[in-house]
N, C-alpha and C positions, 0 to 999 in steps of 0.2 A: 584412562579415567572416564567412568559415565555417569551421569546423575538421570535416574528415569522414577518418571512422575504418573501420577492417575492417567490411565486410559491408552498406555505404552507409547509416549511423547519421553523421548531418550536424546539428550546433549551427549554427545559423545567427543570427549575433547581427546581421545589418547594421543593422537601428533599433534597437539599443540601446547601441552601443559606434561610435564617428565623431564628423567633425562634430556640434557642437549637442547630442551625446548625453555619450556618456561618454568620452574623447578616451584616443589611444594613449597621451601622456603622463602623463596620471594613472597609469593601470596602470604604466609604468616606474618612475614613484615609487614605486612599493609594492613595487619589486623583492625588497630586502633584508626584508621580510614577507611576500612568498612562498618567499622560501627557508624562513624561518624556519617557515610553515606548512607547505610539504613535511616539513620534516625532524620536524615532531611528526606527520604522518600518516606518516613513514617508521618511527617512534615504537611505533603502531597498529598499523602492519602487524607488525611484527618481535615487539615486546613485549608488544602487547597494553595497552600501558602512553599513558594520557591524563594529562598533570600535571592533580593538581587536582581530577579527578575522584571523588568517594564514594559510597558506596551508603548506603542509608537510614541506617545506624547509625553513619555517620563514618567508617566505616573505608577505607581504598583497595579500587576496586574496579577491576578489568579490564574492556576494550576491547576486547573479541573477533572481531566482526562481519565483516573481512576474512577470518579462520580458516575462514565456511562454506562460501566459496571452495574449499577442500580436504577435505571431508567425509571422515568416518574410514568406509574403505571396506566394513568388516563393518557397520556402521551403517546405509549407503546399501545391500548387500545386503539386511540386513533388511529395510530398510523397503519396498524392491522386493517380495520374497518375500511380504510379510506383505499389500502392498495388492492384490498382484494378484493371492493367493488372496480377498480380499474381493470384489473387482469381481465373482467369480463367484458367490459366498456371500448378499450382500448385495442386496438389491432396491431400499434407502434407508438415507443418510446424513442423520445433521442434526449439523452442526455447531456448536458451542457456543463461541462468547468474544466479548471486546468487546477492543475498541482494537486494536491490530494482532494481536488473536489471531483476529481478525474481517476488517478491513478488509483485507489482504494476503490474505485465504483466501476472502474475496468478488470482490476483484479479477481475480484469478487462474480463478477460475470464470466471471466476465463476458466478459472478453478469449477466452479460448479454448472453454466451452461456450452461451456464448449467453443469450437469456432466454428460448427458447422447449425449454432442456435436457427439462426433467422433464414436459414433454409426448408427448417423443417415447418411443416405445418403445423395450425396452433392448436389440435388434437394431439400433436405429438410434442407441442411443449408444456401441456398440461392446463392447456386454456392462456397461459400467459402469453402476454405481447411480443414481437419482436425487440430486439434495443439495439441503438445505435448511437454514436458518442460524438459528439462536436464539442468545438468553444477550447479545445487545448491547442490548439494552434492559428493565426491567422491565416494557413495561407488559404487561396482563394479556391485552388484546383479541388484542395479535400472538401470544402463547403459546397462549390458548384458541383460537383459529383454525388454528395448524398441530396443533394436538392433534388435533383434528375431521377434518384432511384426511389427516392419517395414519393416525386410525378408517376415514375416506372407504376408503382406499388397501387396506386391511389387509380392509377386511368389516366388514360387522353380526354383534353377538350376542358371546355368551361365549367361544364356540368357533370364532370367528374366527380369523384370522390364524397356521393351522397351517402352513399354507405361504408366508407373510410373513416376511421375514426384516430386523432392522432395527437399524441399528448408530448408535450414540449417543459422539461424540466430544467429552471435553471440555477445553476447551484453557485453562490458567489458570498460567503460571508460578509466582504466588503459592500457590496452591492453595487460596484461598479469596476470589476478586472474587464480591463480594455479586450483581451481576447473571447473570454465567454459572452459578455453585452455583446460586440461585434458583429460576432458570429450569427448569436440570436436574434438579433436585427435583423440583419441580412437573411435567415432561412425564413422566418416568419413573416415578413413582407414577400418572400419572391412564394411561400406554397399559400399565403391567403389568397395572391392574388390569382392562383390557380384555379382558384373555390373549395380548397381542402379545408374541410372541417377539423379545427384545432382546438386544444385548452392548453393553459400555461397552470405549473407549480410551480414553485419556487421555495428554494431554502436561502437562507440566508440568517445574518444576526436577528436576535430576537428581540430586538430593542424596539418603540415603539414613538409613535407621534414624531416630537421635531428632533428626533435622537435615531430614528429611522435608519434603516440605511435605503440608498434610491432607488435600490432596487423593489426593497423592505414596501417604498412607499406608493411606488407604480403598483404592485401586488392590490395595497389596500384599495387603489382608484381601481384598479377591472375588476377587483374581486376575485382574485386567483388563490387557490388554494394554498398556502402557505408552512413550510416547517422551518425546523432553526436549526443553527449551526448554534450550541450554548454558549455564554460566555464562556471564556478563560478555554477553550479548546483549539488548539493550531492546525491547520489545515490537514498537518503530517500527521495526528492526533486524531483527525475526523472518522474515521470508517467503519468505530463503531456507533456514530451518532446516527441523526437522520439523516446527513451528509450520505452517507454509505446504504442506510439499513432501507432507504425509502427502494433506489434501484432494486436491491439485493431482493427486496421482498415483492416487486412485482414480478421477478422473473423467480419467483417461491425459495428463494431461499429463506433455510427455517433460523431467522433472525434471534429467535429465544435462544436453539444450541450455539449459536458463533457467538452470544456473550454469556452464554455458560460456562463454556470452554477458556474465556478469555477471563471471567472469575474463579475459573480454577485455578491458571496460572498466577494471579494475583495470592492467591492464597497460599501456593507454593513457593511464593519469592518472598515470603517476608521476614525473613532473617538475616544477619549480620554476617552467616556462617556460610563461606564461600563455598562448603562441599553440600551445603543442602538447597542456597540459593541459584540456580541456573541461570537465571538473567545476572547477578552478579557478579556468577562465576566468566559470562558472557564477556561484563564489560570491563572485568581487571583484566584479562587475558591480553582483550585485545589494544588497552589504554597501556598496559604492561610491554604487549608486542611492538606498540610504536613507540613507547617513550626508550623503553631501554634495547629495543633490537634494531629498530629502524623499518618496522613491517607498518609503512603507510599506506596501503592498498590492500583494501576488502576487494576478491573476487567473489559475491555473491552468488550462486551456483545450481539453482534447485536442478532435480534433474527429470525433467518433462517439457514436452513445449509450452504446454498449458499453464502452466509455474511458471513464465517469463514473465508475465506482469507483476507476479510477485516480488522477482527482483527488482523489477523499476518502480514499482512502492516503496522497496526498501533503501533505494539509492536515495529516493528525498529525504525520507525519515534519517537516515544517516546525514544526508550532504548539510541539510538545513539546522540539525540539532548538534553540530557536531564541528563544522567549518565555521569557526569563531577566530575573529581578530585580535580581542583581547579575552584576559577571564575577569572573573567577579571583583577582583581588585584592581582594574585597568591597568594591569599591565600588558605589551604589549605580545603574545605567546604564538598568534599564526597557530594555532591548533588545530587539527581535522584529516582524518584518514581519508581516504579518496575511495570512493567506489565504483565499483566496476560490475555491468551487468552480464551474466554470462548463462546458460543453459545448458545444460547434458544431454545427449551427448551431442550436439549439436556443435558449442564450443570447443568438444577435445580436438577436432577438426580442426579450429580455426584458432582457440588461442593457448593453448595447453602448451603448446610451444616454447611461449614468453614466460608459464607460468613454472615450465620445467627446467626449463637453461636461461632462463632471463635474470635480469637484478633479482635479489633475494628482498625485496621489497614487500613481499607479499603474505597477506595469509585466505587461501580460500577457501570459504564457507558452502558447503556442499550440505542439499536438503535431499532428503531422501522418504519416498512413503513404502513400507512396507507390504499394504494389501490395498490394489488397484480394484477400481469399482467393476471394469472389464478386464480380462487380461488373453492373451491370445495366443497359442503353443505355433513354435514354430517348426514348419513341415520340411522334411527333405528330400524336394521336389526331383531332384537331379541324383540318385542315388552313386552312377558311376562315378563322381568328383567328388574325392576324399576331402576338400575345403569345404565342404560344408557337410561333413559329419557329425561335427562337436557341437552343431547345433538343435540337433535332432530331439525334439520333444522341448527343447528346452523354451518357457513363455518368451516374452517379448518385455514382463515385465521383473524378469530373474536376467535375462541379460541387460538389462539397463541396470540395476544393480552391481552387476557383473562390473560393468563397466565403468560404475561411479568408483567403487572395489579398486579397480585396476588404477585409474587415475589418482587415486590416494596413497594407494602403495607403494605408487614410481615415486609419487610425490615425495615422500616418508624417506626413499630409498636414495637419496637424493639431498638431505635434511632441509626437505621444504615443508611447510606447517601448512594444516590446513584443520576444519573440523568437522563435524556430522551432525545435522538436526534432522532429527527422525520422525516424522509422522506416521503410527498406526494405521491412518485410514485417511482420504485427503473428503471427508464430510465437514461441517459445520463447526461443530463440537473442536474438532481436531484445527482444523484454520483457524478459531479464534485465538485458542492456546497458543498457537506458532505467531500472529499477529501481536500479543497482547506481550509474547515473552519478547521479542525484536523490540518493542517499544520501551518496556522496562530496561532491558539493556541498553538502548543509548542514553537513556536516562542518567543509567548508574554512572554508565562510561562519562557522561559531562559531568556530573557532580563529582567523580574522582578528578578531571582534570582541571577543577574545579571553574570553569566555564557557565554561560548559562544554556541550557539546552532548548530552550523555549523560543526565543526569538531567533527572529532573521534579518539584522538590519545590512547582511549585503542585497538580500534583493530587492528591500525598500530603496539601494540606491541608482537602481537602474531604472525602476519606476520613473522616480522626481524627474528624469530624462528624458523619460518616454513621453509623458505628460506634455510641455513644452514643445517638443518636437513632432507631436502628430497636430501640436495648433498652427504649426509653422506650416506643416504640408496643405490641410485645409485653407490659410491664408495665400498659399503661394497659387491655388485654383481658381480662387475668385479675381 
């Protein structure tokens, strides 16, 4: 079974939904609970309104997330105007957040500039910056290390870095996550006092005066250029806001096609009817696989190296929307698949093992792009050794395919489930689509389990900890 959509964006569930697997009859049962989850993501879309839903202080909170679908057009002029006098301005970006103020704006840099970016000269990056990413970790070694390369970058001495020019963004809805403040503390005290020429942006909530957030308000005292994270958008939710689109579009990505793409799949999910909706079809499968088979473990799987930060976006998006204590009517249910981040063919190496003979716990979601931007034939340098014959001519990116192929079929042969998301082409247009339809699925998949998917209150509870006990270590110095 496939369902393929505008622009050759193909779900291909055939080993996970059939015979033996998940049978067409179970999904017909759940008819009258797909309508009933249509009509709360029709809900979403319209009102902005999730039953059940609260923000930290109890109160009702808005649903917004299909809204950046429509971005407010003096908004997206700005932020046009404002990045692309930077690209000319700026020699180097570092980017500062953790959790999707990170992982969507690392993603997004992997996929379209590569990991050999900030080697290249900025003739060869199209006039845009270098980027480098801080503030998702404490620890000291990663900080003090890009501190140094950006001394490296800028020169030796006092009066270095007159013609350096270095722009510092920090991305924190809250306006005060202990690791990205931290961070940014720490690098922009040790390179001013190098004499490197700096500016700061910032995003964060858009709230304003004594509603602020601290970060929100330090911005308004220097006069720092400033964007928002909107109301009612969760962090995991971010990447097509300015959260994501600010990075994205200094280093040129074309910010219009990645929520083209992600409005078309919008448009292609909005029915009740599990064989035309892909994100539905997505998230009965897989709410299906673990309620009645015991398949609590997503292997997320793209298959490129490039694609790994893909899967650790979608690890949060999963872990956060989806790991719930109780559902909508308190009781107590422990819900939530587990995910697992994995790479082709990098992981049939290392875990295909567990995936092949291990507990049947699993179902893994294998991405696949059809036509690579580069692709490269491979030669048969050694002609007298018949082991490498059957490679002869063959690209590099028809055996990675080959190979995804091979992995799904032991799979299959085996009665291991697994499924295919296929990207045409891994451009703009095509990334949103695959971002916007991942999203809608966990969506569905919480309001089928009837859960709330929006909030996060196990990791508000590690915070209230954290808080406390870094005032203890500071007291325990003085």
């Amino acid at each position: 079974m496939k369902i393929g959509l505008e622009g050759g964006f193909i779900f291909d569930v055939t080993y996970l939904a059939g015979a033996g697997k998940i049978e067409e009859h179970q999904l017909e049962s759940c008819r009258d609970l797909f309508l009933k989850a249509e009509e709360k993501m029709t809900m979403i879309r319209k009102e902005g309104v999730y039953e059940g839903h609260f923000s930290k202080d109890g109160t009702p909170e808005p649903v917004l997330f299909p809204g950046l679908l429509q971005p407010n057009p003096e908004k997206m002029a700005r932020l046009k105007e404002i990045t692309e006098e930077a690209k000319r301005q700026y020699d180097t970006v570092i980017s500062f957040g953790i959790g999707g103020s990170y992982l969507g704006n690392k993603m997004l840099f992997d996929l379209f500039c590569g990991p050999y970016w900030n080697q290249m000269s900025k003739e060869e990056r199209g006039g845009c910056p270098k980027l480098y990413f801080n503030g998702d970790n404490l620890d000291p070694e990663h900080t003090s290390g890009l501190i140094e390369q950006i001394k490296r970058e800028a020169g030796s001495g006092k009066s270095h870095g007159k013609n350096y020019r270095l722009l510092l963004i920090v991305i924190s809805k809250s306006g005060g996550t202990v690791d990205t403040m931290a961070t940014f503390f720490v690098m922009k005290e040790a390179l001013e006092a190098e004499g490197i020429m700096l500016d700061v942006w910032v995003i964060t909530d858009p709230a304003e005066g004594d509603k602020a957030t601290t970060l929100g308000r330090i911005a308004a005292q220097e006069g720092w250029i400033r964007f928002e994270i909107p109301e009612g958008i969760g962090g995991r939710f971010s990447v097509l806001s300015e959260s994501g689109l600010v990075t994205a579009a200094l280093t040129g990505v074309d910010v219009d096609q990645l929520l083209a793409g992600a409005a078309m799949m919008d448009r292609a999910c909005g029915s009740a009817n599990w064989r035309e909706n892909p994100a539905l079809l997505n998230g009965a499968l897989k709410w299906l696989g673990a309620e009645k088979y015991g398949k609590w473990i997503e292997v997320f799987m793209p298959y490129g190296p490039d694609l790994k930060s893909l899967s650790e976006w979608y690890v949060q998006l999963m872990a956060e929307s989806l790991g719930k204590k109780k559902d909508l009517a308190g009781n107590e249910v422990d819900y939530g698949r587990t995910p697992v981040v994995a790479v082709g063919t990098t992981d049939m190496h290392a875990q295909t093992q567990a995936h092949q003979e291990g507990r049947r716990d699993k179902i893994v979601q294998f991405v696949s792009v059809k036509k690579w931007r580069q692709d490269l034939k491979i030669p048969n340098l050694y002609r007298d050794y018949k082991t490498f014959a059957s490679w002869n001519g063959v690209t590099l990116g028809e055996a990675l395919e080959g190979a995804r192929k091979s992995n799904e079929e032991a799979l299959a042969s085996d009665g291991r489930w697994s499924a295919n998301l296929v990207l045409a082409e891994l451009n703009e247009y095509h990334v949103g689509s695959l971002l916007y339809f991942l999203m809608l699925s966990v969506v569905y998949e919480g309001i089928l389990a009837n859960i709330d998917p929006f909030d996060q209150p196990g990791v508000e509870a590690y915070k209230k900890i954290l808080g406390p006990m870094l005032e203890e270590i500071r007291e325990s110095k003085t």
